[in-house]
SEPA-337001 format. One record per residue (C-alpha): x, y, z; residue number from 1. Coordinates in Angstrom, 3 decimals. Example, Ala and Ser with C-alpha at 12.3 -4.5 7.8 and 13.67 -1.06 7.14 Angstrom:
REM SEPA-337001
ATOM  12.300  -4.500  7.800  1
ATOM  13.670  -1.060  7.140  2
REM end
This chain:
REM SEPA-337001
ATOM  -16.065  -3.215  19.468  1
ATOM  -12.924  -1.480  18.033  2
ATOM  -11.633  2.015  19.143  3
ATOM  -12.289  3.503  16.330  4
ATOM  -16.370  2.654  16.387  5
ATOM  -16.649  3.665  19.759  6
ATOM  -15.580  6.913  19.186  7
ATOM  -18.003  7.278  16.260  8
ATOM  -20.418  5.852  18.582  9
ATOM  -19.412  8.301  21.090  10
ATOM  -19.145  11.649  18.924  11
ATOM  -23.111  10.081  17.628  12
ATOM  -24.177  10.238  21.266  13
ATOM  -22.693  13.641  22.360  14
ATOM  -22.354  15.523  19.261  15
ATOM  -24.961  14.074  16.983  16
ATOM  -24.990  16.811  14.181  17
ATOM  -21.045  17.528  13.973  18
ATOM  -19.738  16.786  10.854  19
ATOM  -17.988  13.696  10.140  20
ATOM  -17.562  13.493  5.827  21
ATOM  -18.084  16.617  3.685  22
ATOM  -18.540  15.098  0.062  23
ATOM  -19.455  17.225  -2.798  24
ATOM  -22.920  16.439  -3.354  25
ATOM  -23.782  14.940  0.562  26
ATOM  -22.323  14.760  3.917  27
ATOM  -22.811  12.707  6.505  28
ATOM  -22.816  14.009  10.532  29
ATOM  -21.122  11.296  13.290  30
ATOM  -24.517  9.863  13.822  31
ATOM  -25.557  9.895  9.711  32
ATOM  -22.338  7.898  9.370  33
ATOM  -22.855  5.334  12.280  34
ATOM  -26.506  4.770  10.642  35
ATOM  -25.498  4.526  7.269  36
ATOM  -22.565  2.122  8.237  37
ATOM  -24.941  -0.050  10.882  38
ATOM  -27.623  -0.608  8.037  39
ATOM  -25.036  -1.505  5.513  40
ATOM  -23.739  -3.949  7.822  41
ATOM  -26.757  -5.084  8.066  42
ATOM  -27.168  -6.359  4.177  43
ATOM  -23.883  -7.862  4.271  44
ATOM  -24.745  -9.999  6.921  45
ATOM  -28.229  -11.005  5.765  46
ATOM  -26.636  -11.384  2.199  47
ATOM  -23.537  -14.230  3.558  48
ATOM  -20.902  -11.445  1.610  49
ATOM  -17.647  -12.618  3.329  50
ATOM  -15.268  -11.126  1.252  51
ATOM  -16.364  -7.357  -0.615  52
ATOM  -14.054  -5.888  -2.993  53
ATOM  -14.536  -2.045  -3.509  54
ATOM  -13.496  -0.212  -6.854  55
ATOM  -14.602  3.534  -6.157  56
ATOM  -14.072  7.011  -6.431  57
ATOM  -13.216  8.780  -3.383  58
ATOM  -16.344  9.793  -1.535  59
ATOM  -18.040  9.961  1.669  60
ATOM  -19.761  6.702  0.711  61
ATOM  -16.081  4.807  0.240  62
ATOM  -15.576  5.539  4.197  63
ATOM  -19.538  3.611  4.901  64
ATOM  -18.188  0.511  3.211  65
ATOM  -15.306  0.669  4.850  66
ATOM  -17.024  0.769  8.136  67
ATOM  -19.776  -1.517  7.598  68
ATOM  -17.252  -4.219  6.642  69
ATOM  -15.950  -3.531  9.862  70
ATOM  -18.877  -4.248  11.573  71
ATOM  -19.919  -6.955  9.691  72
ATOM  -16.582  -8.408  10.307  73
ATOM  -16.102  -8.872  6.212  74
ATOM  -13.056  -8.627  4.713  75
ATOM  -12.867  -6.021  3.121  76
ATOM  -10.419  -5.149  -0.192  77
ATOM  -10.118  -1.720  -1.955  78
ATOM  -8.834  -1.613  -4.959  79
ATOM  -6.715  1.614  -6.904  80
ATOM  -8.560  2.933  -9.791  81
ATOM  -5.234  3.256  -11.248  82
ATOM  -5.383  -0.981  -11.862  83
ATOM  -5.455  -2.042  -15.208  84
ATOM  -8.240  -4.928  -15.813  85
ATOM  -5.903  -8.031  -15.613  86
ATOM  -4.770  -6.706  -12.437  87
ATOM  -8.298  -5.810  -10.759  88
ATOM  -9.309  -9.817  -12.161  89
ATOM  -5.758  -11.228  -10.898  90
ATOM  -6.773  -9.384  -7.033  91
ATOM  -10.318  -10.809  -7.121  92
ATOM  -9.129  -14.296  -7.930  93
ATOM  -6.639  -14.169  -5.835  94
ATOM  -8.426  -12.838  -2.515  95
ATOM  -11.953  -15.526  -3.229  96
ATOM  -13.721  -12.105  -3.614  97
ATOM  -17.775  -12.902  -3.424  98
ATOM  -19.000  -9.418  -3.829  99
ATOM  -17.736  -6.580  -6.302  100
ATOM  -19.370  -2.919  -5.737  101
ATOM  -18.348  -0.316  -8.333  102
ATOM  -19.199  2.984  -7.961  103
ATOM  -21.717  3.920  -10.365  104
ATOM  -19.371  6.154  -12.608  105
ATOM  -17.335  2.758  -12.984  106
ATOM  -17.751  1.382  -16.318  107
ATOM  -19.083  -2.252  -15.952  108
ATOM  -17.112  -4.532  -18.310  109
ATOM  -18.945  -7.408  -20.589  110
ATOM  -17.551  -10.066  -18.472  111
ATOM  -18.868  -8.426  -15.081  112
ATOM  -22.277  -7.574  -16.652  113
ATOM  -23.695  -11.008  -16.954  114
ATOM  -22.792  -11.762  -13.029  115
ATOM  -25.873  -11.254  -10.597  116
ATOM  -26.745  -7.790  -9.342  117
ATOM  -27.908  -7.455  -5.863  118
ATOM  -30.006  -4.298  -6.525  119
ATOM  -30.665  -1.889  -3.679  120
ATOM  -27.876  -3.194  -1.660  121
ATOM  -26.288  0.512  -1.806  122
ATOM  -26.729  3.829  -3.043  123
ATOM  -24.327  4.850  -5.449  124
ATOM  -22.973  1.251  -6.507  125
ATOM  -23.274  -1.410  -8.543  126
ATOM  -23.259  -4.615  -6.395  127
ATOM  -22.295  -8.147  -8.262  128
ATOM  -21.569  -11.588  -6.846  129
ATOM  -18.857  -13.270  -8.086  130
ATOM  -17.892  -17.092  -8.464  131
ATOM  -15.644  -17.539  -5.612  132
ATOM  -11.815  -19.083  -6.034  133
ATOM  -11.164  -22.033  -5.137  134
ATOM  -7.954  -22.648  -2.702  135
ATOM  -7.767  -19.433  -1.203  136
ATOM  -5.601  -19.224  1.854  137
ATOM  -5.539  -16.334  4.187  138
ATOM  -4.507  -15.572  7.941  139
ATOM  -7.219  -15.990  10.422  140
ATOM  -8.112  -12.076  11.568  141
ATOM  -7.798  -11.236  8.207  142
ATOM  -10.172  -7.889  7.805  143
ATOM  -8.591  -6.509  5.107  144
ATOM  -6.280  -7.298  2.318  145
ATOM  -4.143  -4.436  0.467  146
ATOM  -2.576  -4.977  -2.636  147
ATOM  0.922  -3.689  -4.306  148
ATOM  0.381  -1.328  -7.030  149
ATOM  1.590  -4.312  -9.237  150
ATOM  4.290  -2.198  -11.073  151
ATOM  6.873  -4.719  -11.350  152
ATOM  4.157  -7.596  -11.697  153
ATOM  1.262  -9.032  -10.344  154
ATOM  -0.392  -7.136  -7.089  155
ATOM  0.551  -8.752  -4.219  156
ATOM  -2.058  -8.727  -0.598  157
ATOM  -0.936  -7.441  2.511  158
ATOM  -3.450  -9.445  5.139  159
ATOM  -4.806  -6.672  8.070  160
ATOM  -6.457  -7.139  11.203  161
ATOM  -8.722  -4.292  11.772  162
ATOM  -7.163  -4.267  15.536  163
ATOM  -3.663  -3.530  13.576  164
ATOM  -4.647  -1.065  11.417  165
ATOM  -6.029  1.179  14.777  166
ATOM  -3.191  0.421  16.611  167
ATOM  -1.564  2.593  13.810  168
ATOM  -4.074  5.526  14.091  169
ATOM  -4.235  5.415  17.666  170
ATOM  -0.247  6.056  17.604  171
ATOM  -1.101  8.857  15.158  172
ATOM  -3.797  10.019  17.022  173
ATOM  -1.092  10.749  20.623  174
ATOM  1.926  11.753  18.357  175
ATOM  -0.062  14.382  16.076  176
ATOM  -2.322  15.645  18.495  177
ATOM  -4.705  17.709  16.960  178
ATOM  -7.839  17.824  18.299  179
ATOM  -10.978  17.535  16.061  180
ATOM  -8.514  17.769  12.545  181
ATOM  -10.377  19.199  9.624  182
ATOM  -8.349  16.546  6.846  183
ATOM  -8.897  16.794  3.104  184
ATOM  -8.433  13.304  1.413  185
ATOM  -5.857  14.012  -1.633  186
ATOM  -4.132  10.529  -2.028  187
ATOM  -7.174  7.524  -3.345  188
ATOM  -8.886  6.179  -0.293  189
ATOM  -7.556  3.013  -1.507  190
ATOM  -4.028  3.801  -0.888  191
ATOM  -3.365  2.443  3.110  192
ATOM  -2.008  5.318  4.142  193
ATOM  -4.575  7.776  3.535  194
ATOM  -7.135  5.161  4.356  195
ATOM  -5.803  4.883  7.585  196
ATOM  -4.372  8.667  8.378  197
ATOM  -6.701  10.525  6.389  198
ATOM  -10.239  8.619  8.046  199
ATOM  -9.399  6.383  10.967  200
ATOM  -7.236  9.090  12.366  201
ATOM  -9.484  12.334  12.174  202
ATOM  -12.952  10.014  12.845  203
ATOM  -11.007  8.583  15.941  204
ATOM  -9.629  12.226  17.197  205
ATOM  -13.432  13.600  16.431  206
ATOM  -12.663  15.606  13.180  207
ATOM  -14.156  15.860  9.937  208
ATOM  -13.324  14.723  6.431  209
ATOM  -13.477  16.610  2.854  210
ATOM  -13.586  13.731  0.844  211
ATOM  -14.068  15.016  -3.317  212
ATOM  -13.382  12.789  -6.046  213
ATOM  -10.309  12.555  -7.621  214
ATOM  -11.541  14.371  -10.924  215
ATOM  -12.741  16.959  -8.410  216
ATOM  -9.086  17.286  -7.450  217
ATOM  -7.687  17.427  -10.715  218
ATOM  -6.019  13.447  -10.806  219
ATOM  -6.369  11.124  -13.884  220
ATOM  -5.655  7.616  -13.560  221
ATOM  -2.464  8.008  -11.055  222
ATOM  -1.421  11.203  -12.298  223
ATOM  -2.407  15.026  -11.407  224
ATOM  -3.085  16.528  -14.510  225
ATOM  -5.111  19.752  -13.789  226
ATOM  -2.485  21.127  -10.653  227
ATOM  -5.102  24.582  -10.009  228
ATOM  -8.160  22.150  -9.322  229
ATOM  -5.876  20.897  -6.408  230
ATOM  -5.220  23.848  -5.232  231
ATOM  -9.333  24.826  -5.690  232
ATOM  -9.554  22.647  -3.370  233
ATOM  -7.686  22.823  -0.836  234
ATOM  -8.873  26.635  -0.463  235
ATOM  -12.063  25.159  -0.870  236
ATOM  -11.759  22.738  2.872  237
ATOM  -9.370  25.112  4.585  238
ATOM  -8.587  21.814  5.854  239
ATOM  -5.808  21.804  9.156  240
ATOM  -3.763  18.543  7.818  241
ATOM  -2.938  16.754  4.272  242
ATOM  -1.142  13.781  3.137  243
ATOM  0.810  14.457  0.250  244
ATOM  3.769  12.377  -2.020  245
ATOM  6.720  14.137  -2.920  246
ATOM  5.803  15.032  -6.106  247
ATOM  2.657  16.764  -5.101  248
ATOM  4.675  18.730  -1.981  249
ATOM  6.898  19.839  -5.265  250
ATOM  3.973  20.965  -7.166  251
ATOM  2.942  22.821  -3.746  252
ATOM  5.985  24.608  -3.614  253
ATOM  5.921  25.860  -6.871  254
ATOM  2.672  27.081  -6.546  255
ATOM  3.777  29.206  -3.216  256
ATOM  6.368  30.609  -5.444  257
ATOM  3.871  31.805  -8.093  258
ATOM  1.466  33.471  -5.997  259
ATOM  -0.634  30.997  -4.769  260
ATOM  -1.493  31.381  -0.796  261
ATOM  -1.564  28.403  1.579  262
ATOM  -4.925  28.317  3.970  263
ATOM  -3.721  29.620  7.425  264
ATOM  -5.625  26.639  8.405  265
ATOM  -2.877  24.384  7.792  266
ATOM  -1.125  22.608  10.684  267
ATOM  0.502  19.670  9.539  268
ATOM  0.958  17.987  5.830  269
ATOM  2.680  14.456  6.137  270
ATOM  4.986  13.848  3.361  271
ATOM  5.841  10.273  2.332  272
ATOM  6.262  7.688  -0.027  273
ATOM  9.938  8.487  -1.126  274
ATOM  12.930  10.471  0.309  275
ATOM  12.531  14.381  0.829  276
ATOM  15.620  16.083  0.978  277
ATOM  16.190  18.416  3.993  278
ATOM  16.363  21.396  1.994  279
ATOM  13.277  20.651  0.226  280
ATOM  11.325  20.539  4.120  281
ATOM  13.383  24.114  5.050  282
ATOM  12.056  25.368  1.585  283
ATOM  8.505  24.754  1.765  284
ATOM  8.397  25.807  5.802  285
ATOM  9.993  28.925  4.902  286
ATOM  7.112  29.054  2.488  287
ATOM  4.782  28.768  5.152  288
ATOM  4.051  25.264  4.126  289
ATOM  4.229  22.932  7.683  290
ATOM  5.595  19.879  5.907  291
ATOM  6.822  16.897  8.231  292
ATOM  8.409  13.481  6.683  293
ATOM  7.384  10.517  7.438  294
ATOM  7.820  6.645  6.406  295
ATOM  6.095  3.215  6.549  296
ATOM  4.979  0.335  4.610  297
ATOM  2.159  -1.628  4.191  298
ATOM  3.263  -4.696  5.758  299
ATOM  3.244  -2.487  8.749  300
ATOM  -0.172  -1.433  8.406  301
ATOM  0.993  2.032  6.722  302
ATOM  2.989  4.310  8.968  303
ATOM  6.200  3.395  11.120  304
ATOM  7.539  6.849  12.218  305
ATOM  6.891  10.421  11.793  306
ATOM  8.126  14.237  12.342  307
ATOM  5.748  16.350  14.499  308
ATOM  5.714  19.287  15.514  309
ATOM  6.823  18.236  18.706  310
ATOM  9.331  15.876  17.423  311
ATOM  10.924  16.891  14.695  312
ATOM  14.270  16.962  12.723  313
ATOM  14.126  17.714  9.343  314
ATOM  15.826  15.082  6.637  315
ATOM  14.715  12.316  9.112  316
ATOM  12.050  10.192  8.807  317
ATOM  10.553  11.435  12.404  318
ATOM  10.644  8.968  15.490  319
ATOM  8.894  5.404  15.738  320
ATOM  5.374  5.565  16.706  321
ATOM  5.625  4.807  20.022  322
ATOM  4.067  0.664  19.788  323
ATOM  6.936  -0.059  17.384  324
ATOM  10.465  -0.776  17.647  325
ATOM  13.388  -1.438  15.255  326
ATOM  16.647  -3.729  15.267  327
ATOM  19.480  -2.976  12.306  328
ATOM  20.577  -5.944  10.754  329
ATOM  23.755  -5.629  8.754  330
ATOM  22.398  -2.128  7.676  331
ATOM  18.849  -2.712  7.267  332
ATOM  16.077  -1.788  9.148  333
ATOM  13.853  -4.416  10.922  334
ATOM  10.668  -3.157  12.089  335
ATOM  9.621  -5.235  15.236  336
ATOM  5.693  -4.998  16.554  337
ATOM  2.516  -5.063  14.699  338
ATOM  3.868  -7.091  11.780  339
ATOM  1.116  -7.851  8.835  340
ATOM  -0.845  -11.086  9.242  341
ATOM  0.625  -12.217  6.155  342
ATOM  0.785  -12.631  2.590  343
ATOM  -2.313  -13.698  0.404  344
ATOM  -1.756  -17.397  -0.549  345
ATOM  1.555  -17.476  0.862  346
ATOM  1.263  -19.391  4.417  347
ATOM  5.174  -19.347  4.665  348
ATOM  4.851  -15.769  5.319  349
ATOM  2.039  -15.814  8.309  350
ATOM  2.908  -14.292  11.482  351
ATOM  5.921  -13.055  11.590  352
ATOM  7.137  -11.582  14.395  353
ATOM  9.032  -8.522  12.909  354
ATOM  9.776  -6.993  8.904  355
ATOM  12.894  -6.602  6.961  356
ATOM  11.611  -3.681  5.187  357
ATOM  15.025  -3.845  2.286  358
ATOM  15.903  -0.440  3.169  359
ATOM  18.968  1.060  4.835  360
ATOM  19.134  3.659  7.796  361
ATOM  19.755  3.839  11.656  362
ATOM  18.269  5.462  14.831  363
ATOM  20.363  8.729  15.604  364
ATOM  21.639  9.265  19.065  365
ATOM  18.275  11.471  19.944  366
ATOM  16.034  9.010  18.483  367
ATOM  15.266  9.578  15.126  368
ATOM  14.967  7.411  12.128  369
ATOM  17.886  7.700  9.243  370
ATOM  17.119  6.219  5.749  371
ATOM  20.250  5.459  3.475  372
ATOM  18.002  3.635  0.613  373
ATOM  17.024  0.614  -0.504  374
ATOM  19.295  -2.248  0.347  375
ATOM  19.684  -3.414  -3.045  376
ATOM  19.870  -0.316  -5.032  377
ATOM  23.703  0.459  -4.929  378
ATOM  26.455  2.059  -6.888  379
ATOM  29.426  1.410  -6.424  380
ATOM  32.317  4.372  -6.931  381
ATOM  36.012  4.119  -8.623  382
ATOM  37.163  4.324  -4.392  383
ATOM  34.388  1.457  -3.639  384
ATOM  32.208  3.396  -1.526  385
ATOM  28.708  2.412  -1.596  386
ATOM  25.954  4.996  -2.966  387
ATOM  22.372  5.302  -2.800  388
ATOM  21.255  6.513  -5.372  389
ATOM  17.492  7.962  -3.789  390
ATOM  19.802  9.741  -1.839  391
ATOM  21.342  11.131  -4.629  392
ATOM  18.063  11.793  -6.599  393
ATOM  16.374  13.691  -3.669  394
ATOM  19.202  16.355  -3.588  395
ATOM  19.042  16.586  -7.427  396
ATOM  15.018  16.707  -7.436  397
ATOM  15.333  19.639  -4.601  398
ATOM  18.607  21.377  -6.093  399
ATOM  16.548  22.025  -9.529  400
ATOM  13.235  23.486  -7.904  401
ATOM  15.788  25.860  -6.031  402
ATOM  17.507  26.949  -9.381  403
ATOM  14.175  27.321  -11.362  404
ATOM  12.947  29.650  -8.658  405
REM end
């Protein structure tokens, strides 16, 4: 059994009635959740699913199918609501998906509508076989398969083992170290790295999870497009850590500097996804706003290093969790430990024992990860120094929210 269910199993047994999701309409205590997720498990094994694809809302009942697939030992595959059709077929096909739920706000296309429903398989969802794909080849271990966000073409799955995804949050877990976190899901569930620091970590460290949908939170499609309804809500959870992009630790700022109040609550929101200038971290501290930087990439299972409050130096990318290590190769950085099974019909990729990640940096002399950009984004000057330009468009990005305040 993984770490991550035996905790569950553990906060069931000692703490029964503590909260483990707070949804909007239902939440679910440790030992609601280890029910829910056992029974689910349950149908997938007495229905043969082997592969379950998952195109939902964020929700209390996104973290049970996550689980349950866990125990069932079913690979499991969420997929962004942001995906346009052809790209939501393209990842079924490609990953020999047998089972499709959709949540039931999910409109159900013409195509998926004549497929067979398995009804009463699970509140909340429509359930569908599909026609499996032929030739599908896959990394033994694989539990779950990510894909790209497909912007420069096709998605492309990341293979998981469930053991490397906890290795992650158990890093997280020691390096954060809060105990029983109060986290408020704002990225999609389906993105890795809130899947695996926004549940796995505060489920494993005992905590709780507000989990409300996306509309709730004022998001359409991939965009925030109501900015108060985020803010709602994170008054609303009082919540002690958050996961935000850069954009949205912008948007935070701003709001700070208009009035709005952070929760005193707050002990730690993780920044990633892109480069954060230094002086954007001193502003929104000084705001009261305890932003740390971090970095990783899928093909890592999600996070590679971190700032704490422990360890911490601001314009860094924080220090390697501590079961990873790094080699520079001609300026790039090489992550070595806990590499990705593999690519998704690509067996020339399978078990690797380290990734070339394609971006630039160093480890300082006390230990902390530089990043100079991506390895092949580089302009060159009229004295033939090289450039980066994200290192040029994070000091821009943070220079103008200084002069418009």
């Amino acid at each position: 059994m993984s770490s991550l269910l035996q905790q569950i199993r553990l906060q069931a047994r000692q703490q029964p009635e503590s909260p483990a999701l707070i949804g909007e309409h239902n939440c679910y205590s440790y030992q609601q959740l280890l029910q829910a997720s056992q029974l689910l498990a349950e149908q997938i094994k007495a229905q043969h699913i082997n592969t379950l694809a998952l195109l939902a809302d964020n929700g209390p009942e996104w973290v049970v199918v996550d689980l349950a697939c866990q125990i069932a030992e079913c690979c499991f595959i969420p997929l962004p609501l942001f995906f346009s059709t052809a790209q939501i077929q393209h990842s079924l096909n490609q990953a020999g998906v047998d089972t499709l739920m959709l949540g039931n706000d999910i409109p159900v296309s013409a195509e998926l509508a004549q497929l067979e429903v398995l009804n009463d398989f699970a509140d909340g969802f429509h359930t569908l076989r599909l026609p499996v794909s032929e030739g599908i080849a896959r990394p033994e271990q694989t539990h779950k398969i990510t894909f790209t966000s497909g912007s420069t073409g096709q998605p492309k799955g990341v293979c998981l083992s469930n053991q490397q995804q906890l290795k992650v949050a158990e890093s997280l877990v020691a390096s954060i170290a809060i105990e029983q976190p109060r986290h408020l899901c704002v990225l999609p569930l389906a993105t890795l790295l809130e899947n695996i620091a926004g549940v796995y970590v505060p489920l494993m460290a005992g905590g709780c999870i507000c989990l409300p949908s996306l509309t709730t939170l004022g998001f359409s499609g991939s965009s925030l497009v109501d900015a108060q309804k985020l803010l709602a809500s994170i008054d609303q959870c009082q919540p002690q850590s958050l996961i935000l992009i850069p954009q949205l630790l912008d948007l935070l700022i701003m709001s700070v500097m208009q009035g709005w109040q952070a929760p005193a609550s707050l002990q730690m929101i993780a920044v990633g996804g892109s480069r954060v200038a230094a002086s954007a971290i001193t502003q929104a501290r000084h705001l009261g706003l305890p932003v740390y930087e971090g970095y990783g990439l899928s093909e890592c299972a999600s996070v590679v290093s971190l700032n704490t409050p422990r360890d911490d130096r601001p314009g860094s990318a924080g220090q390697l969790l501590p079961h990873l290590d790094i080699q520079i190769i001609d300026g790039e950085i090489h992550i070595i430990g806990n590499s990705f099974l593999g690519y998704l019909n690509d067996p020339a990729s399978w078990h690797t024992k380290s990734v070339a990640t394609g971006d630039l940096g160093y480890i300082d002399d006390d230990g902390f990860l530089q990043l100079q950009g991506r390895k092949k984004h580089l302009l060159i000057s009229s004295y033939g120094r090289n450039i980066n330009p994200e290192w040029v468009e994070s000091e821009i990005l943070a220079y103008s929210a200084d002069r418009e305040h």
